[in-house]
C-alpha positions as CSV (number, residue, x, y, z in Angstrom):
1,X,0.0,0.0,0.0
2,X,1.3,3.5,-0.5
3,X,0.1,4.7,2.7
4,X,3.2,7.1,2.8
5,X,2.9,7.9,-1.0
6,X,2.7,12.0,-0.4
7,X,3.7,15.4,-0.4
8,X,1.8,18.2,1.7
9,X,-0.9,20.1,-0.2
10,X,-0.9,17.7,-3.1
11,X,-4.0,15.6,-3.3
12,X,-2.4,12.0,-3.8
13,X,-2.1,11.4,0.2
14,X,-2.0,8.7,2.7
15,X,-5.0,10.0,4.0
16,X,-6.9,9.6,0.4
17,X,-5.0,6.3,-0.1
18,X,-6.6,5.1,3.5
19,X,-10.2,6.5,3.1
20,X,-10.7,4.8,-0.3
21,X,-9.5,1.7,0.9
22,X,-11.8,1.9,3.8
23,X,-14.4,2.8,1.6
24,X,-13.8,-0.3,-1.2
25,X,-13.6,-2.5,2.1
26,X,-17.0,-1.3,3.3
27,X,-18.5,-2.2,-0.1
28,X,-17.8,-5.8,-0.3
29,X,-14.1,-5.2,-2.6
30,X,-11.2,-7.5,-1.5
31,X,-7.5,-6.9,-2.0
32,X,-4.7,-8.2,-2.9
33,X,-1.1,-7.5,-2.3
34,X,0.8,-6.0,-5.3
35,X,3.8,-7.0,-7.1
36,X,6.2,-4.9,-9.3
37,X,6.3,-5.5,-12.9
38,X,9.3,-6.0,-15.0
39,X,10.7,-3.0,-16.9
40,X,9.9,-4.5,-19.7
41,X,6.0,-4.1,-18.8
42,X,6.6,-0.3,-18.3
43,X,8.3,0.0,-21.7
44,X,5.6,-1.1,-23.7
45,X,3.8,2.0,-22.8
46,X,6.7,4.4,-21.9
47,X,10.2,5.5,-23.4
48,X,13.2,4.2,-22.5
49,X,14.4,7.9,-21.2
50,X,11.5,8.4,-19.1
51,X,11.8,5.1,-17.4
52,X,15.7,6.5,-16.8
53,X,14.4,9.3,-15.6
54,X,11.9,8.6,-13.5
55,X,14.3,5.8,-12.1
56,X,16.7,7.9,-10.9
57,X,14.5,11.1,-9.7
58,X,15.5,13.5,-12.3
59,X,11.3,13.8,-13.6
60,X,8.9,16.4,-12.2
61,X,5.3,16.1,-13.6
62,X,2.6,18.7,-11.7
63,X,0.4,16.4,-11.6
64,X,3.2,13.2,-10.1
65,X,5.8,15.4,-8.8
66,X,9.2,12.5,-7.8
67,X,8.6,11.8,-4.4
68,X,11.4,9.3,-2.9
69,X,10.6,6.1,-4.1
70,X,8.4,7.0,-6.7
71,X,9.5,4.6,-9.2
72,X,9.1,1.2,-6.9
73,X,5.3,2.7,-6.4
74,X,5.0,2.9,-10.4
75,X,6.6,-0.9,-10.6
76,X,3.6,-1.9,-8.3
77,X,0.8,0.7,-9.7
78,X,1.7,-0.9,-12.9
79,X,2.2,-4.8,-11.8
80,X,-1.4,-4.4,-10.5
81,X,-3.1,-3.3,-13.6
82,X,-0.7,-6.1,-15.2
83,X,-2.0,-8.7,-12.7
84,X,-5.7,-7.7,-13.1
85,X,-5.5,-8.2,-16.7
């Protein structure tokens, strides 16, 4: 879980993350734990550069500023959406 996923005053927060889990939970939804994918999952929908640089915390986005760490969340964001395929 990303439950320390943040930054103050953007909107991706733990608290957000924990509230829509609770939420899901309260509805019935079950979870599972996620798994990274491989690079080579990433790369059929990104460029090799970008995965460099989002690797090694040279990217800023407004919208997904490079928090520390950000690129293990993206291996398991995207080795979800792999997994429920």
């Amino acid at each position: 879980m990303c439950w320390n996923y943040g930054q103050e005053g953007h909107p991706e927060s733990p608290a957000r993350v924990s509230e829509t889990y609770k939420y899901l939970e309260s509805l019935g939804f079950g979870f599972t734990e996620a798994v990274k994918c491989e690079k080579s999952d990433v790369l059929k929908a990104h460029t090799e550069r970008l995965v460099k640089q989002v690797a090694s915390g040279d990217y800023f986005d407004s919208d997904t500023p490079a928090y520390s760490g950000i690129y293990d969340y993206a291996l398991l964001s995207a080795g979800a959406a792999v997994a429920a395929m």
